[in-house]
N, C-alpha and C positions, 0 to 999 in steps of 0.2 A: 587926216583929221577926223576924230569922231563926230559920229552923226548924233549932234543936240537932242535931236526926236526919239532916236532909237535907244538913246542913252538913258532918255527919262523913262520909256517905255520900260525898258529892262528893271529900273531899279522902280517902279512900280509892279513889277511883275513880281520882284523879291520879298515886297511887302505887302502882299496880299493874302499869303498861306498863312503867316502869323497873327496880322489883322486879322482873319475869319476864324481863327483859332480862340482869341479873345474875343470875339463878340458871340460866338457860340460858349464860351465859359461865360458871358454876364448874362445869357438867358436863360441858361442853365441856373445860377443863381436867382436869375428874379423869379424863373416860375412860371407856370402857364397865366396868361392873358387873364385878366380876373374877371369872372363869369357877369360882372354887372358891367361890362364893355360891349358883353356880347347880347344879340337880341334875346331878349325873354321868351319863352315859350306864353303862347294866350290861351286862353280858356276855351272849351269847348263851346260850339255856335249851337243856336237851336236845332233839333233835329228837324230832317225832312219831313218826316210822318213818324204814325205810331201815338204811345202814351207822351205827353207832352211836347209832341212834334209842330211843327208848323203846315201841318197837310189839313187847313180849316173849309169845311162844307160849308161856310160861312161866311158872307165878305163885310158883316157888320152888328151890329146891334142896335135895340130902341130900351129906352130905359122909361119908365113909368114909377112916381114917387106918390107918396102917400105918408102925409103929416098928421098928427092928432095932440091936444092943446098939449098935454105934459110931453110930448116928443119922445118917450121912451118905449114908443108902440111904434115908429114912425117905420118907415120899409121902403124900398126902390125893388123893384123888378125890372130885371135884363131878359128880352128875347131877344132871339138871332131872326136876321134880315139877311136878304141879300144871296141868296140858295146859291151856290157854285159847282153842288156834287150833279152827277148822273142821274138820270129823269126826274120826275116829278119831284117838287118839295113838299118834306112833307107837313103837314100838319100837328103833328103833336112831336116832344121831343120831352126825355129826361128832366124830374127835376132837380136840381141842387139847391141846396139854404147853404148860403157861405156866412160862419156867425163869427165876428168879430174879435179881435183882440180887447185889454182895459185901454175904455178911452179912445179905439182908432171904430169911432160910430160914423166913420163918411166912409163911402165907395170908393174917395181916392186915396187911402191910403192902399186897397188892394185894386186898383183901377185895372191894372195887365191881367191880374191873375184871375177877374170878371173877366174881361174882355177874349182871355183865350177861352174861359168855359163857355162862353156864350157864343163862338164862332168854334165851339168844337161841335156844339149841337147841345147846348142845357138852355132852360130858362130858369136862371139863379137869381133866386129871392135873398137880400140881404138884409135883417132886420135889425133894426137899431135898436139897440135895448136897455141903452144907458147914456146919461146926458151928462153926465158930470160924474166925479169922485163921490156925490152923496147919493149918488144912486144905491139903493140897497142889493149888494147880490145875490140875498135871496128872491129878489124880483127875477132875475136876468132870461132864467128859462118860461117863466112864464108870460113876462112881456114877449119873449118871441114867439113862443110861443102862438100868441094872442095875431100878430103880426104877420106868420106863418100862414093860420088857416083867416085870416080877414083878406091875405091877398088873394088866396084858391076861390075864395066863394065871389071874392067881388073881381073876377079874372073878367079883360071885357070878352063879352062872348061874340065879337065880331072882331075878337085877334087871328090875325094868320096864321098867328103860331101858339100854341099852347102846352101846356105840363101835361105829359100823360101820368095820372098819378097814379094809374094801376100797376104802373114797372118801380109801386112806392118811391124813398128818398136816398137822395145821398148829399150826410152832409157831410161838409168839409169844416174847421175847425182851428183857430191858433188861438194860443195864449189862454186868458178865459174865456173866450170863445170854446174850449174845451172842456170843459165841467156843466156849462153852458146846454152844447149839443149833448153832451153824454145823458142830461138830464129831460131832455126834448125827446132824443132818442126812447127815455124810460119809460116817459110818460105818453108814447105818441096813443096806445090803442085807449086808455081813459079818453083822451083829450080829442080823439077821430082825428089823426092826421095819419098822411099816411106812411105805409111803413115801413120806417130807416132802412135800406139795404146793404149801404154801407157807409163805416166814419172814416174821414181822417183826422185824425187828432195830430197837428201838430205844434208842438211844443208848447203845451196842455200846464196852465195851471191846476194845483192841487185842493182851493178850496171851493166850497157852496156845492157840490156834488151832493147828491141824493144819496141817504145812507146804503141805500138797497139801489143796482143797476139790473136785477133779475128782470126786468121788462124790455130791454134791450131781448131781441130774438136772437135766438143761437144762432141763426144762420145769417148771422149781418158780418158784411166783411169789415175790418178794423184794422188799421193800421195804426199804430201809437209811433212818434217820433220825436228824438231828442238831438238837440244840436248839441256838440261838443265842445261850443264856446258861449251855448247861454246860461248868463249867468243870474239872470233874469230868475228862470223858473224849473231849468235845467231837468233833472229826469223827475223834481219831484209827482208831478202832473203824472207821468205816465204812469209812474209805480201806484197813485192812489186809484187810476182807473183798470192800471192792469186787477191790483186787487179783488176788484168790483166786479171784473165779467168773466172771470173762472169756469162758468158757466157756458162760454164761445169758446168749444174748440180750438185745439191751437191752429188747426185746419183753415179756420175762418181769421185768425187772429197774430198779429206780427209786431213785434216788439223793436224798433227801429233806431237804432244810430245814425247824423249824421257827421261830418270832418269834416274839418277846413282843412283849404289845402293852399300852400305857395311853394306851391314849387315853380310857378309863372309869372304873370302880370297882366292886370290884377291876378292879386293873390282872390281865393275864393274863401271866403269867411261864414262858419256855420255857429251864428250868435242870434239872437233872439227876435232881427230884424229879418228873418231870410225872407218870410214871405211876403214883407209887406212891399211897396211901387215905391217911388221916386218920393213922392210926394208922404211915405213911410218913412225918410229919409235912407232907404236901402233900393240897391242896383237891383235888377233883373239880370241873375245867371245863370251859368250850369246847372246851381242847388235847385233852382227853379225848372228849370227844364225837364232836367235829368231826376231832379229831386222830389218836389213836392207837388209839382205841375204832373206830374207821370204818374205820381200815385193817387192822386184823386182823380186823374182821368181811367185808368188802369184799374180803381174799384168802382167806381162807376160803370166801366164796359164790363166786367166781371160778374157782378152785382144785377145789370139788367142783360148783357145780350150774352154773358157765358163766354164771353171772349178776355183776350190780356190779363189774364188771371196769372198769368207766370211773371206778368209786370208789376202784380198787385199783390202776391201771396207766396210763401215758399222758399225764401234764399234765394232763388234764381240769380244770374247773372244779370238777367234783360230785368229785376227788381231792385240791381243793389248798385251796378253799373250807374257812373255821373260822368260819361261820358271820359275822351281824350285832350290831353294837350296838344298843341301845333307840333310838338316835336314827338310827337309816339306813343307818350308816359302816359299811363291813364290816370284820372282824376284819382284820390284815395278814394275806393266805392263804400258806399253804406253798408253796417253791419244788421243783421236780421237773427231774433233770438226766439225762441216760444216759451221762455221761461223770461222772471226779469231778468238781464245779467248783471256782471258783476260790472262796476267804473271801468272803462278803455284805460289803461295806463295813460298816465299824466293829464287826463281829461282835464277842462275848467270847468265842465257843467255843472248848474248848481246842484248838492245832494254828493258829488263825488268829494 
C-alpha cells in the first residue's frame, strides 16, 4: 500500500519547479518594489563644526530691546552668554546687523538663525525698520541705520560682552533686507558706522537701492544668492546689486545659486522662505546649515580673522557643498559665478 505522506510529499515536490517558474515570471512583470515602499533617504543633520556647524563657544544668549514712539527705529541686541570654548572668555566679539525681510520686523521670524550667530560668537543687532506696508522704503536704510549706531553708543558699558567694532561689520541680509544693507553698507563712512567687511545678500530684493553703491569698499567680501524656487524676488535683487558693485573684485565678490532638491524626505526646497525660523513659517535645514548659515559665518571668519575664506569665496567645494543624503547622494550643491549668469535650465526663479 502506498504511503499517504510520501505520496503527497512527492506530488508536491512536482509542483514546485513550475510554481517558482511563475511567480518569478509575475515579478518580472510587475517590476522592482516601488521606491516610495522603500525608506527615503533624509536630509543632511547639522554639522559638527566649521562654517554653519554646531561646534558653539556659546551655550546661550541675552537679548536687549529698544522701542521708540513711531517703532520703525525700534532694535533688539543679541550677546552670547554662557562661554564653553578654552580659557578665558573673552570680552569683545564680532559685530553683525541681521536686516530683515518686507514685513518680517520681529526676531522670531529669524529666531534660529540669531541664536546660532550669537552662540557662534557675534553680538547681532537687528533693527526694525518698518512697521507696516506704509512704511516708505526710502526710509528703510536710514531708519536702520539711525537704529544701528543709537545701539553702539548707548551699549551698556557694564556688558560682559561687547562689539568689537574695530574688526568693522558684517551684515547679513534677505529679501529687502537687501537693498536695505547694500545701502547702510554705502553710506556707512558719511554716517560713522563702522565698516562693512562683509554682505550676505540673500535673496535680495531689487528696489529702493541707492543709485551709486561706490561707497561700499572694495575690499568687502559679498556674497549675492538666489534660490531656484523664489519666485518672490528670484535673481532680480542680485542682478541690480551685482550691477552696482563692479567695483568689488570678483576676488571679493560671488554670484550664488541655490536648488532644491527631493531626491529624500523631506524634500529640501530653495523658495523664498529658506531663511526665515518656524515661526517664518519655514523648517530649519541643510539650505541653512550648509547654505546660508555657512556663508554668513564663513564671510564673517574671512572678513575679521582671515580664515574659511574657501567657505566664503571662490567655487570651492567646502563653498558650494549642502551637504549628504543618508544614503550617499549628495545634496544638489550651490553654483558660484563672478559674472551674472545665465537662468540654470528650467529654473522657477523669478527674472528666469
Amino acid at each position: 500500500m502506498e504511503n499517504p505522506l510520501r505520496a503527497t510529499t512527492s506530488k508536491t515536490a512536482s509542483l514546485r519547479g513550475p510554481l517558482l517558474i511563475l511567480i518569478t515570471a509575475l515579478a518580472m512583470l510587475a517590476g522592482p518594489i516601488p521606491s516610495a515602499l522603500a525608506a527615503a533617504p533624509t536630509p543632511p543633520a547639522q554639522p559638527a563644526a566649521g562654517p554653519g556647524g554646531a561646534d558653539y563657544l556659546w551655550s546661550g544668549s541675552t537679548v536687549r530691546s529698544v522701542t521708540f514712539s513711531d517703532h520703525t527705529k525700534d532694535y533688539w541686541v543679541f550677546a552670547p552668554t554662557g562661554w564653553q570654548g578654552s580659557g578665558g572668555a573673552p570680552s569683545t566679539v564680532p559685530l553683525v546687523t541681521l536686516v530683515h525681510g518686507w514685513l518680517g520686523d520681529d526676531p522670531k521670524y529669524y529666531e534660529d538663525w540669531i541664536d546660532h550667530l550669537t552662540r557662534k560668537g557675534n553680538v547681532v543687532i537687528f533693527p526694525r525698520y518698518q512697521t507696516s506696508a506704509l512704511t516708505l522704503p526710502r526710509t528703510f536704510a536710514g531708519n536702520s541705520i539711525y537704529s544701528i549706531k543709537h545701539a553702539l553708543a548707548n551699549y551698556p558699558a557694564d556688558a560682559a560682552v561687547k562689539p568689537d567694532t574695530s574688526k568693522g561689520m558684517t551684515l547679513i541680509a534677505h529679501s529687502w533686507g537687501g537693498p536695505t544693507a547694500a545701502n547702510i553698507a554705502n553710506r556707512w563712512s558719511a554716517e560713522g558706522l563702522p565698516r562693512p567687511n562683509a554682505i550676505l545678500f540673500t535673496e535680495p530684493y531689487d528696489r529702493s537701492l541707492d543709485s551709486s553703491l561706490s561707497g561700499i569698499p572694495s575690499t568687502t567680501k559679498i556674497d549675492c544668492l538666489v534660490g531656484d524656487e523664489d519666485t518672490t524676488v528670484g535673481r532680480t535683487g542680485c542682478d541690480a546689486i551685482w550691477d552696482l558693485t563692479g567695483h568689488i573684485p570678483t576676488t571679493n565678490r560671488n554670484y550664488m545659486w541655490m536648488f532644491s532638491d527631493a531626491h529624500g524626505s523631506p524634500a529640501l526646497t530653495a523658495d523664498h522662505r529658506v531663511p526665515t525660523s518656524n515661526n517664518g513659517q519655514a523648517e530649519v535645514d541643510a539650505l541653512d546649515w550648509y547654505g546660508i548659515w555657512k556663508l554668513g559665518d564663513a564671510l564673517r571668519d574671512c572678513a575679521v580673522y582671515g580664515t574659511h575664506c574657501d567657505y566664503a569665496l571662490g567655487g570651492t567645494a567646502h563653498q558650494t557643498s549642502l551637504g549628504t543624503w543618508s544614503d550617499g547622494v549628495p545634496v544638489r550643491p550651490m553654483t558660484v559665478s563672478t559674472t551674472k549668469p545665465a537662468c540654470p535650465a528650467g529654473s522657477g526663479a523669478k527674472g528666469c
